[in-house]
PyMOL commands that place a pseudoatom at each C-alpha (Angstrom):
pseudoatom trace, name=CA, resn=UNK, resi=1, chain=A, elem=C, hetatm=0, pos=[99.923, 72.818, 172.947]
pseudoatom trace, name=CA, resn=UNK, resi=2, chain=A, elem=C, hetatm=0, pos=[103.436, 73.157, 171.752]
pseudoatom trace, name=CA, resn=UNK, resi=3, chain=A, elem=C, hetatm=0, pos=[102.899, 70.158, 169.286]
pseudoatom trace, name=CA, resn=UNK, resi=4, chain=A, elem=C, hetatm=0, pos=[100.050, 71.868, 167.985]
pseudoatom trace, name=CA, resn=UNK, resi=5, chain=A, elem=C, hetatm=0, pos=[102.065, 74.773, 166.159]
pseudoatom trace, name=CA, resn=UNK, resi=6, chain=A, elem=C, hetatm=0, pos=[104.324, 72.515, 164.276]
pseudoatom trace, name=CA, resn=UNK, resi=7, chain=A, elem=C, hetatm=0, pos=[101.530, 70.597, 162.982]
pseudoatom trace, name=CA, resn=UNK, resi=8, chain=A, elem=C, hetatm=0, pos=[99.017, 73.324, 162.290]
pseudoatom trace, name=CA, resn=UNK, resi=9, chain=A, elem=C, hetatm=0, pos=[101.584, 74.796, 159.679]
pseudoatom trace, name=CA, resn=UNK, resi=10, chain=A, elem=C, hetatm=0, pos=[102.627, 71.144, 158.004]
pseudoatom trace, name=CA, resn=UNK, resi=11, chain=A, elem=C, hetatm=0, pos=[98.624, 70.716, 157.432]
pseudoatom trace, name=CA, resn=UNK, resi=12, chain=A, elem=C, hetatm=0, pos=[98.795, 74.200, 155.774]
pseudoatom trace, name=CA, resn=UNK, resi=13, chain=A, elem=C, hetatm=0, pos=[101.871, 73.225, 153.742]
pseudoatom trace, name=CA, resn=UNK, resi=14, chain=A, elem=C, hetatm=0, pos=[100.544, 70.078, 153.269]
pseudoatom trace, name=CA, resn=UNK, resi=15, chain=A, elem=C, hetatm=0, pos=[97.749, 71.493, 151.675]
pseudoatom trace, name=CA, resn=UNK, resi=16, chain=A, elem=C, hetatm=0, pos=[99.464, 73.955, 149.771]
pseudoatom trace, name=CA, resn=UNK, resi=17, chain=A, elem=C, hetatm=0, pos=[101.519, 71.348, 148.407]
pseudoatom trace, name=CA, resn=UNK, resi=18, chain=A, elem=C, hetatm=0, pos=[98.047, 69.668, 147.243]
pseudoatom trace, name=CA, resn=UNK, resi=19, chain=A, elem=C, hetatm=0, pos=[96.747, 71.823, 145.288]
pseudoatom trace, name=CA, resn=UNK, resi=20, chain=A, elem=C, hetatm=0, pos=[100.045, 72.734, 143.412]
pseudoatom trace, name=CA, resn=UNK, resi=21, chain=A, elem=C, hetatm=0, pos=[99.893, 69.287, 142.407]
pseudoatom trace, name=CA, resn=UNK, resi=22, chain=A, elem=C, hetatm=0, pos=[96.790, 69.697, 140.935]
pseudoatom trace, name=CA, resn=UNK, resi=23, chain=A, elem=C, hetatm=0, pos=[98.086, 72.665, 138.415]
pseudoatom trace, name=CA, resn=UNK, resi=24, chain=A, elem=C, hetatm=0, pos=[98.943, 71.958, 135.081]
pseudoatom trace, name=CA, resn=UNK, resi=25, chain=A, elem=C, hetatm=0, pos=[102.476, 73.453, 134.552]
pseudoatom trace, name=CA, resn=UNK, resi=26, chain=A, elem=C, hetatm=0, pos=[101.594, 74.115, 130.699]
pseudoatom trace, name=CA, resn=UNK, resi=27, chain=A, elem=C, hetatm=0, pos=[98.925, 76.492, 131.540]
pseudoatom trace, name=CA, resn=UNK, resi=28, chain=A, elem=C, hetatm=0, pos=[101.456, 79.184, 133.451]
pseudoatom trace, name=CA, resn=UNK, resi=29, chain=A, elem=C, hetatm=0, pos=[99.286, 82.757, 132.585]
pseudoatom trace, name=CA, resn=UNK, resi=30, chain=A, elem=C, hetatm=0, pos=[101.272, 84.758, 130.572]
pseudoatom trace, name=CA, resn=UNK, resi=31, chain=A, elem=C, hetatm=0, pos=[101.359, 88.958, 130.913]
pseudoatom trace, name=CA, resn=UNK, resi=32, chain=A, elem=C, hetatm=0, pos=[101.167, 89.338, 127.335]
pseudoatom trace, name=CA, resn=UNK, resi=33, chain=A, elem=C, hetatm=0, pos=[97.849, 87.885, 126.319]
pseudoatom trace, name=CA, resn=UNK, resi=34, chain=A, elem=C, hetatm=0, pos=[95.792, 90.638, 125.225]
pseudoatom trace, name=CA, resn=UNK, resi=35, chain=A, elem=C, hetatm=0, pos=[98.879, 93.164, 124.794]
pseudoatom trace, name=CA, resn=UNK, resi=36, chain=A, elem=C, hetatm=0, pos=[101.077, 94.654, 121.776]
pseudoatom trace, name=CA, resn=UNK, resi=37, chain=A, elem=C, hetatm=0, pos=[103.205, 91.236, 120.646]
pseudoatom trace, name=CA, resn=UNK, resi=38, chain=A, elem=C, hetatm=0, pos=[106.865, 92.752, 121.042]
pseudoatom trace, name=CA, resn=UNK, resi=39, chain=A, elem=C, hetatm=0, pos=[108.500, 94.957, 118.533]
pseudoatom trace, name=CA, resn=UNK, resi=40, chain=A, elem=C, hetatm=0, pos=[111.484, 93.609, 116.931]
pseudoatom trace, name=CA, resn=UNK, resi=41, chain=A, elem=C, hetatm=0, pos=[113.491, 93.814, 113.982]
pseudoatom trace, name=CA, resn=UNK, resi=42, chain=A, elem=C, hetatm=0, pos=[115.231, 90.188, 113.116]
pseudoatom trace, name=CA, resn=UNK, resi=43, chain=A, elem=C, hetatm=0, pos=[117.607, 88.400, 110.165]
pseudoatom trace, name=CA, resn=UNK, resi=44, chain=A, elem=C, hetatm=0, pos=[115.763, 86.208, 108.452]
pseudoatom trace, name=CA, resn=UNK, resi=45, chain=A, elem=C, hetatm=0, pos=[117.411, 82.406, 108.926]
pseudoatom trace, name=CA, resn=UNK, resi=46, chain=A, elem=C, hetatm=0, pos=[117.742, 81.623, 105.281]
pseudoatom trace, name=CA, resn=UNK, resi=47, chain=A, elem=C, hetatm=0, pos=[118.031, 84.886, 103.526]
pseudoatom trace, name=CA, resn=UNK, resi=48, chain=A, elem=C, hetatm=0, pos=[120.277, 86.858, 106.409]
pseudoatom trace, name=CA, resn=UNK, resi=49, chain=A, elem=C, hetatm=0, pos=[120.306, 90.042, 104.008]
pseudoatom trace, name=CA, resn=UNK, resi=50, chain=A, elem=C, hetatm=0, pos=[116.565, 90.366, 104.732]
pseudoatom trace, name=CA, resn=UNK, resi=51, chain=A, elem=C, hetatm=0, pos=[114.518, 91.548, 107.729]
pseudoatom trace, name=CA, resn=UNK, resi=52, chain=A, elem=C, hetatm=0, pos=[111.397, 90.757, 109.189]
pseudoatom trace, name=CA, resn=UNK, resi=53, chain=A, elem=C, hetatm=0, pos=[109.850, 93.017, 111.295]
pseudoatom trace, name=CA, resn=UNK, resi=54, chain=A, elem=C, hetatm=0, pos=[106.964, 92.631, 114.291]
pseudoatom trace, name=CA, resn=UNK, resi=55, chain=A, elem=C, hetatm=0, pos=[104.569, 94.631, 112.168]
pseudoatom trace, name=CA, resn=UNK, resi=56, chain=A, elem=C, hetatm=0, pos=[105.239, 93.057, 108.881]
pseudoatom trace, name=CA, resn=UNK, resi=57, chain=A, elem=C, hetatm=0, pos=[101.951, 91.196, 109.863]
pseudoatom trace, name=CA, resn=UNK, resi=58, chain=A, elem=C, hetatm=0, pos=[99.805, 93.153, 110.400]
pseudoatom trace, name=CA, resn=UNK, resi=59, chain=A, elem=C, hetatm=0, pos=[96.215, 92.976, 108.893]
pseudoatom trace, name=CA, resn=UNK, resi=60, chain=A, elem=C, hetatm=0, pos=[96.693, 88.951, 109.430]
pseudoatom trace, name=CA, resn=UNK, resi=61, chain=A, elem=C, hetatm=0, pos=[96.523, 86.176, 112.502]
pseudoatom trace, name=CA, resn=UNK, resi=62, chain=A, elem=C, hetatm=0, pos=[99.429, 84.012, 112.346]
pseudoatom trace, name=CA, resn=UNK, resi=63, chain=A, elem=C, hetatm=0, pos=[101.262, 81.985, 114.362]
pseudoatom trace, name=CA, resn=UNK, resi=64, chain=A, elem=C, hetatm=0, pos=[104.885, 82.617, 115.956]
pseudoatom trace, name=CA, resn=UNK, resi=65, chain=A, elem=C, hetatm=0, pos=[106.687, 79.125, 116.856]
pseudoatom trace, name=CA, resn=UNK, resi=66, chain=A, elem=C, hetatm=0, pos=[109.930, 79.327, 118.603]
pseudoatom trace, name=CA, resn=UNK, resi=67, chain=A, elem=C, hetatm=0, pos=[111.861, 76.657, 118.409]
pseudoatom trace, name=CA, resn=UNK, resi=68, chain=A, elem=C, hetatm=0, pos=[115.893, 75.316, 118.005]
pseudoatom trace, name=CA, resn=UNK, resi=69, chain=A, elem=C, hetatm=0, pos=[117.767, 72.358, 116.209]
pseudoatom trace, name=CA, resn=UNK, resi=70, chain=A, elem=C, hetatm=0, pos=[119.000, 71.662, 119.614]
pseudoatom trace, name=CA, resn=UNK, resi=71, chain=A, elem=C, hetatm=0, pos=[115.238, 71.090, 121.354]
pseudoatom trace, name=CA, resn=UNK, resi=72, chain=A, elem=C, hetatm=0, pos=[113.975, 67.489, 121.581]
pseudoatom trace, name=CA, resn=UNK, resi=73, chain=A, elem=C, hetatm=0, pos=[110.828, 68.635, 122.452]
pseudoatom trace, name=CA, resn=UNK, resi=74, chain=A, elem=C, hetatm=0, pos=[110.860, 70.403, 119.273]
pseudoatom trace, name=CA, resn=UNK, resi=75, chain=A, elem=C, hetatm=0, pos=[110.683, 67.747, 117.262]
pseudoatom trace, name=CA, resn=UNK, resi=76, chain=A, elem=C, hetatm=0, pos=[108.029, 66.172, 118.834]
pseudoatom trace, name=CA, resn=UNK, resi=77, chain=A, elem=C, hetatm=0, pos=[105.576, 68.959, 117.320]
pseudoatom trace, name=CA, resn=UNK, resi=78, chain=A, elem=C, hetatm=0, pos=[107.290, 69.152, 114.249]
pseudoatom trace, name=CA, resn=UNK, resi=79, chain=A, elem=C, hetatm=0, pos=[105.538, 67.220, 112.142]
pseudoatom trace, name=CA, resn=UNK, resi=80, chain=A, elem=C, hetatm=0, pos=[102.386, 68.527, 113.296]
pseudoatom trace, name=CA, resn=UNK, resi=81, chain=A, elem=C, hetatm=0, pos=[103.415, 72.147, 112.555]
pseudoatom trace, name=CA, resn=UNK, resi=82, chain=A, elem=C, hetatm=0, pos=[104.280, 70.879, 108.707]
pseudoatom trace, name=CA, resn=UNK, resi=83, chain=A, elem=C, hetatm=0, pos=[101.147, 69.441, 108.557]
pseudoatom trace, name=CA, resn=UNK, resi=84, chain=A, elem=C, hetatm=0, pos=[99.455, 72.933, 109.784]
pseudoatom trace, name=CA, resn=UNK, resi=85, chain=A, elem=C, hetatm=0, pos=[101.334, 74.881, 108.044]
pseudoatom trace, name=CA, resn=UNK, resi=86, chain=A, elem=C, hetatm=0, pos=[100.751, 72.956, 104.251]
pseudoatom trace, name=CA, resn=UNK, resi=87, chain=A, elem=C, hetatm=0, pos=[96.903, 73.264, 105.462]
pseudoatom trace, name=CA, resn=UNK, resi=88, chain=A, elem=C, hetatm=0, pos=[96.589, 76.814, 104.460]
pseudoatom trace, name=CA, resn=UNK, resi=89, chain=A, elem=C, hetatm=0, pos=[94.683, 77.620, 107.760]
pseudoatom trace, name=CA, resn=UNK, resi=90, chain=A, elem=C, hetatm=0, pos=[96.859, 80.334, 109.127]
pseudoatom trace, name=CA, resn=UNK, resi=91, chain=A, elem=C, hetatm=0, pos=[101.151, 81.321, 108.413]
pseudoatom trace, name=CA, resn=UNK, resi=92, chain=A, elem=C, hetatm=0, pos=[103.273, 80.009, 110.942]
pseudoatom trace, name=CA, resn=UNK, resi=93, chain=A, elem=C, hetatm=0, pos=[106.208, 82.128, 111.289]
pseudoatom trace, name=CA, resn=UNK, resi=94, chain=A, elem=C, hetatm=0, pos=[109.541, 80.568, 113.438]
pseudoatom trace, name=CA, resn=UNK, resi=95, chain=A, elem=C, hetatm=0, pos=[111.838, 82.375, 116.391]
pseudoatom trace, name=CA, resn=UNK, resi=96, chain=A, elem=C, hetatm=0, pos=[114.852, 80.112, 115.846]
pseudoatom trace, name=CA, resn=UNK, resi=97, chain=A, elem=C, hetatm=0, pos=[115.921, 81.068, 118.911]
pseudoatom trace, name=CA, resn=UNK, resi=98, chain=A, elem=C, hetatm=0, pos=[119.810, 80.386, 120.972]
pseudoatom trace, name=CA, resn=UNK, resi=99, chain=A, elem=C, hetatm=0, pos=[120.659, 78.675, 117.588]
pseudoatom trace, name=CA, resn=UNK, resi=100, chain=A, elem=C, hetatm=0, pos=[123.249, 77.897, 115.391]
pseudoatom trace, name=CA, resn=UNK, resi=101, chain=A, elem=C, hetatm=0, pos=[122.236, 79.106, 111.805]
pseudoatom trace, name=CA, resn=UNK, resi=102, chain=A, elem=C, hetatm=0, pos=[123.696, 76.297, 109.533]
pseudoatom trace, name=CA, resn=UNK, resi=103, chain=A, elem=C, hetatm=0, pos=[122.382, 73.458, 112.232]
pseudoatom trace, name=CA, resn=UNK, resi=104, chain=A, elem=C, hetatm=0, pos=[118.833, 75.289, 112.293]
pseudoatom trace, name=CA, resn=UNK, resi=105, chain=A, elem=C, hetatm=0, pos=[118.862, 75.150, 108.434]
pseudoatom trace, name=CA, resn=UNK, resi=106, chain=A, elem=C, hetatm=0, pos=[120.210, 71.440, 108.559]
pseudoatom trace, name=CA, resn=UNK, resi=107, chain=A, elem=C, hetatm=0, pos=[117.460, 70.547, 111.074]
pseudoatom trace, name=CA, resn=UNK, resi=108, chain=A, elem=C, hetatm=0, pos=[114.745, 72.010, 108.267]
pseudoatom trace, name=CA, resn=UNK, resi=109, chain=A, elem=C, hetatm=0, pos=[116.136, 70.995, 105.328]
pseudoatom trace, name=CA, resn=UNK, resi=110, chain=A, elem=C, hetatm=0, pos=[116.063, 66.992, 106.863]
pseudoatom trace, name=CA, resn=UNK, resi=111, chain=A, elem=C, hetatm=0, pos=[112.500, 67.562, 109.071]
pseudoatom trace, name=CA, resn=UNK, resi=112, chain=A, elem=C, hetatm=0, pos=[110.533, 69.893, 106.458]
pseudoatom trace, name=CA, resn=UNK, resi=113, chain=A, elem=C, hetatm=0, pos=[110.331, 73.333, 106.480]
pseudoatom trace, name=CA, resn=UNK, resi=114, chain=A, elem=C, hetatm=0, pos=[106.922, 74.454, 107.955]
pseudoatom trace, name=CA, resn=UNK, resi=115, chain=A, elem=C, hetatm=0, pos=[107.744, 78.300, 108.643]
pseudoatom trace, name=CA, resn=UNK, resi=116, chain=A, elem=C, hetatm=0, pos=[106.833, 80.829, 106.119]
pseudoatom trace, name=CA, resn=UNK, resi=117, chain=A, elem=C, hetatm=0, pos=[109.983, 82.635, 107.339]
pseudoatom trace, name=CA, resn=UNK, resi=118, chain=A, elem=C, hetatm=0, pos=[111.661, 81.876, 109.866]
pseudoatom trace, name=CA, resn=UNK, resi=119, chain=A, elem=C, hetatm=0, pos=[113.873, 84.083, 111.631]
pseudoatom trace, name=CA, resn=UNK, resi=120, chain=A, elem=C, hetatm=0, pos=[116.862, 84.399, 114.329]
pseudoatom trace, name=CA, resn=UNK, resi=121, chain=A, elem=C, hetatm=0, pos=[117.136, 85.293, 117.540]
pseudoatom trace, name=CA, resn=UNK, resi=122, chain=A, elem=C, hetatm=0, pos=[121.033, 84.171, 118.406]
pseudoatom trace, name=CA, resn=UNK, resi=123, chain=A, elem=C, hetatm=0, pos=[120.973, 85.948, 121.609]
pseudoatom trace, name=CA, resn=UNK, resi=124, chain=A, elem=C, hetatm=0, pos=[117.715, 85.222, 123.454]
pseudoatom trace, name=CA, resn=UNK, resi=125, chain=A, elem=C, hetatm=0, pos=[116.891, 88.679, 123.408]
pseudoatom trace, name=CA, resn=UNK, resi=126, chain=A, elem=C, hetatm=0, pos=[113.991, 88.683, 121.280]
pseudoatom trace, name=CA, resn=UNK, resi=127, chain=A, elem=C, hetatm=0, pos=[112.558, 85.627, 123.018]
pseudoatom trace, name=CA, resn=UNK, resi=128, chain=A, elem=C, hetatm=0, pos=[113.031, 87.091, 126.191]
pseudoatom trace, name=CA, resn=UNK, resi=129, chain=A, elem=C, hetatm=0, pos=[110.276, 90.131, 125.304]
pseudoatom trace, name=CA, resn=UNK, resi=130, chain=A, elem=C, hetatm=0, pos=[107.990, 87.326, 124.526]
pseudoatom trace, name=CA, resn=UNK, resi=131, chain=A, elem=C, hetatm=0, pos=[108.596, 85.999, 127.875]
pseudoatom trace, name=CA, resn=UNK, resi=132, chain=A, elem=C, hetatm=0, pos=[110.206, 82.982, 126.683]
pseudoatom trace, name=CA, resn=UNK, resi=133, chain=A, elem=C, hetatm=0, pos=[110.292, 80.053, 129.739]
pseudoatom trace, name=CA, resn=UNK, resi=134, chain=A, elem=C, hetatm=0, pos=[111.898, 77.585, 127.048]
pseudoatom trace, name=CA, resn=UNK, resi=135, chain=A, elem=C, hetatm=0, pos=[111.332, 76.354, 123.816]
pseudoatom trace, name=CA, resn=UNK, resi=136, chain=A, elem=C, hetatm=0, pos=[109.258, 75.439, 121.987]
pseudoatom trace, name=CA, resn=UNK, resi=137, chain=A, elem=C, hetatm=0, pos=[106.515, 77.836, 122.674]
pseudoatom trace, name=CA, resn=UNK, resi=138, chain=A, elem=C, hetatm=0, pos=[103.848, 79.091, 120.564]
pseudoatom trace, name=CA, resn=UNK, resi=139, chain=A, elem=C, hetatm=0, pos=[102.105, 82.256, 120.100]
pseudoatom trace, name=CA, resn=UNK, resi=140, chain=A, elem=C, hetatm=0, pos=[98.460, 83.003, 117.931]
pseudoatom trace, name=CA, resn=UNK, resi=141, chain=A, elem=C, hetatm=0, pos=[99.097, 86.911, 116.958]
pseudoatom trace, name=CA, resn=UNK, resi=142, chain=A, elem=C, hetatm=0, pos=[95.953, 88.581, 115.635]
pseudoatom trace, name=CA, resn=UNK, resi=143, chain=A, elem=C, hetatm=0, pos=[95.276, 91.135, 113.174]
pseudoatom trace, name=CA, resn=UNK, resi=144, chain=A, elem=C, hetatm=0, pos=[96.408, 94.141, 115.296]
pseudoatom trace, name=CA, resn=UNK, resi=145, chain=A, elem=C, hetatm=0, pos=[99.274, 92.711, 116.510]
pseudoatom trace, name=CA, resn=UNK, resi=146, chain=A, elem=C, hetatm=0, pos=[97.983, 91.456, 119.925]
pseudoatom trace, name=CA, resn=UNK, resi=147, chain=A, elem=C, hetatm=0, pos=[98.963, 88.192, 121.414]
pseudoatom trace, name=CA, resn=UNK, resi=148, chain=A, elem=C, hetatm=0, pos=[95.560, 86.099, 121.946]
pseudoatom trace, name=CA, resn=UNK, resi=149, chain=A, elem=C, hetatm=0, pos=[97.660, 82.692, 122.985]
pseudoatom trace, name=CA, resn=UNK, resi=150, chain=A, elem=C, hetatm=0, pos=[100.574, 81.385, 124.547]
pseudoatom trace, name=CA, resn=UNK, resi=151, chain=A, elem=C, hetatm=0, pos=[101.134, 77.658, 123.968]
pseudoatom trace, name=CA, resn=UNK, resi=152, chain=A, elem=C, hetatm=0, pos=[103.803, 76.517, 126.607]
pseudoatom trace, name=CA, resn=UNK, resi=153, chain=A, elem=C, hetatm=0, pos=[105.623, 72.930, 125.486]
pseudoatom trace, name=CA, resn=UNK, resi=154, chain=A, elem=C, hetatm=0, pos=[104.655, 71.251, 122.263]
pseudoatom trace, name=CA, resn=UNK, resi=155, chain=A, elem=C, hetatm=0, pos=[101.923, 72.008, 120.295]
pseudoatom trace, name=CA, resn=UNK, resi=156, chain=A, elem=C, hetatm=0, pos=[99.788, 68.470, 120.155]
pseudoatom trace, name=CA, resn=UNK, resi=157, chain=A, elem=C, hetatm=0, pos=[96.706, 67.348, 118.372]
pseudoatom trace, name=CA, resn=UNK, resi=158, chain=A, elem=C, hetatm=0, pos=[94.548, 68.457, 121.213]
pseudoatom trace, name=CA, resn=UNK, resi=159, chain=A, elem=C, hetatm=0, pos=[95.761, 71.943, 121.996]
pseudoatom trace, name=CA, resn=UNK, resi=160, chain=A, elem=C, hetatm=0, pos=[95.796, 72.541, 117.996]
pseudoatom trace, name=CA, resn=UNK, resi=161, chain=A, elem=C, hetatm=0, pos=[92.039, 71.086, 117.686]
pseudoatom trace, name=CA, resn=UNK, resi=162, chain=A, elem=C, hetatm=0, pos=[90.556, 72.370, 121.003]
pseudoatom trace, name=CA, resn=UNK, resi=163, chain=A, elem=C, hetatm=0, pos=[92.268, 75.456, 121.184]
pseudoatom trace, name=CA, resn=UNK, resi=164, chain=A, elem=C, hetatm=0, pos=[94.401, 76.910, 118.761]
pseudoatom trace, name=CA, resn=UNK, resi=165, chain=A, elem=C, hetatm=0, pos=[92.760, 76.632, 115.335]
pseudoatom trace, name=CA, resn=UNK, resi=166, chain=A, elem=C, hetatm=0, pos=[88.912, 77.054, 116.835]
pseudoatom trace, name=CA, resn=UNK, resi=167, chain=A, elem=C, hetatm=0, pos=[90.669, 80.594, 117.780]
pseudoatom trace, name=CA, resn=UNK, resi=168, chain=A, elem=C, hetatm=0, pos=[92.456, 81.093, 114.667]
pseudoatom trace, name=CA, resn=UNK, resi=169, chain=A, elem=C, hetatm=0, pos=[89.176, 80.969, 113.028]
pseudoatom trace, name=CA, resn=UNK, resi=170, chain=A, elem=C, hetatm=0, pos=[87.455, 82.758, 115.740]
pseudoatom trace, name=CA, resn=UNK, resi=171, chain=A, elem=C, hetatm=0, pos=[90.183, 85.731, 115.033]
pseudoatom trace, name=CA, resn=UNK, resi=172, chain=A, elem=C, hetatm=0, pos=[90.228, 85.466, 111.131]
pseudoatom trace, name=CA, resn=UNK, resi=173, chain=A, elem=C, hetatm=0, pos=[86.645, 86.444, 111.033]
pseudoatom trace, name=CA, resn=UNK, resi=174, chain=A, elem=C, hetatm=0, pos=[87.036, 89.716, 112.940]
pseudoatom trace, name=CA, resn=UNK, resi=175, chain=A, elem=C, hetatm=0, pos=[87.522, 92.521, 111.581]
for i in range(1, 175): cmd.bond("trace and resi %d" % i, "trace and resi %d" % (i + 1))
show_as sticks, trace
zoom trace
C-alpha cells in the first residue's frame, strides 16, 4: 500500500509528460488573436526621420515580420519572405527588433530587402506588446487592425501555403 502512492503519481506524471510530447511548440495560442494589434509609434530603419505608426494600415491586411541581423533562424525564412513580398499578394512590414541599425541595414542590403518598411524596435518594448517569445515571428493584421495570426519560428512553404496566404485572401475579400 505504501508503494502504491509513489507510483500512482509517476503514472500521472508519466502521462502528463506524454502528452506534452505530443504538442507542437510552434502552435503556443497567443492572447492577441482576434484583438486590437498594439499601438505604437516607431523610427523607420532606413529613413530614422520618419514614423510609422500601428494605424498607418489601416483599410489593408498585411503582414508584420519581426526579425534581427543577429537571428539564424531568420535567415532561414528570408528568402521566402522576398519571394512573398515581390509577389504582390499582401505588404510585409518588418519589427527589426533588439537590433543594431547599421548591421540590420547591412543584413538587407546583402539578403534583399523584402519589407515595405521596416521599422525599429531597439528596446524590445514594442515586441513585447505583441507578445514577442523570440524572433522571428509573424503576424497577418487585417483591415481593422486585428491580429488574425501569429506565426511562431520561421515562416516555411507549408505554413505560407496552408495557412497564411489562404487567410490573407480569405481577409482581403472582406469588407
Amino acid at each position: 500500500m505504501r508503494y502504491l502512492l509513489p507510483l500512482f503519481a509517476f503514472m500521472v506524471l508519466a502521462v502528463f509528460l506524454l502528452i506534452g510530447l505530443t504538442l507542437n511548440p510552434r502552435q503556443v495560442p497567443s492572447p492577441l488573436i482576434d484583438k486590437p494589434a498594439p499601438v505604437f509609434q516607431l523610427q523607420q530603419l532606413h529613413e530614422p526621420e520618419k514614423i510609422m505608426t500601428s494605424s498607418d494600415n489601416l483599410g489593408k491586411v498585411w503582414l508584420l515580420n519581426v526579425w534581427a541581423s543577429w537571428c539564424v533562424a531568420c535567415r532561414d525564412e528570408h528568402l521566402l519572405l522576398v519571394q512573398l513580398a515581390n509577389s504582390g499578394i499582401v505588404p510585409v512590414y518588418g519589427l527589426n527588433y533588439k537590433d543594431e541599425r547599421d548591421t540590420a541595414k547591412q543584413w538587407l542590403k546583402q539578403l534583399g530587402d523584402p519589407y515595405t518598411i521596416s521599422i525599429v524596435d531597439p528596446d524590445g518594448r514594442v515586441g513585447i506588446d505583441y507578445g514577442v517569445y523570440g524572433v522571428p515571428e509573424t503576424y497577418v493584421i487585417d483591415k481593422k487592425g486585428i491580429i488574425r495570426h501569429k506565426q511562431i519560428g520561421p515562416v516555411t512553404v507549408d505554413s505560407l501555403e496552408n495557412k497564411i496566404i489562404p487567410l490573407i485572401i480569405e481577409l482581403q475579400r472582406q469588407t
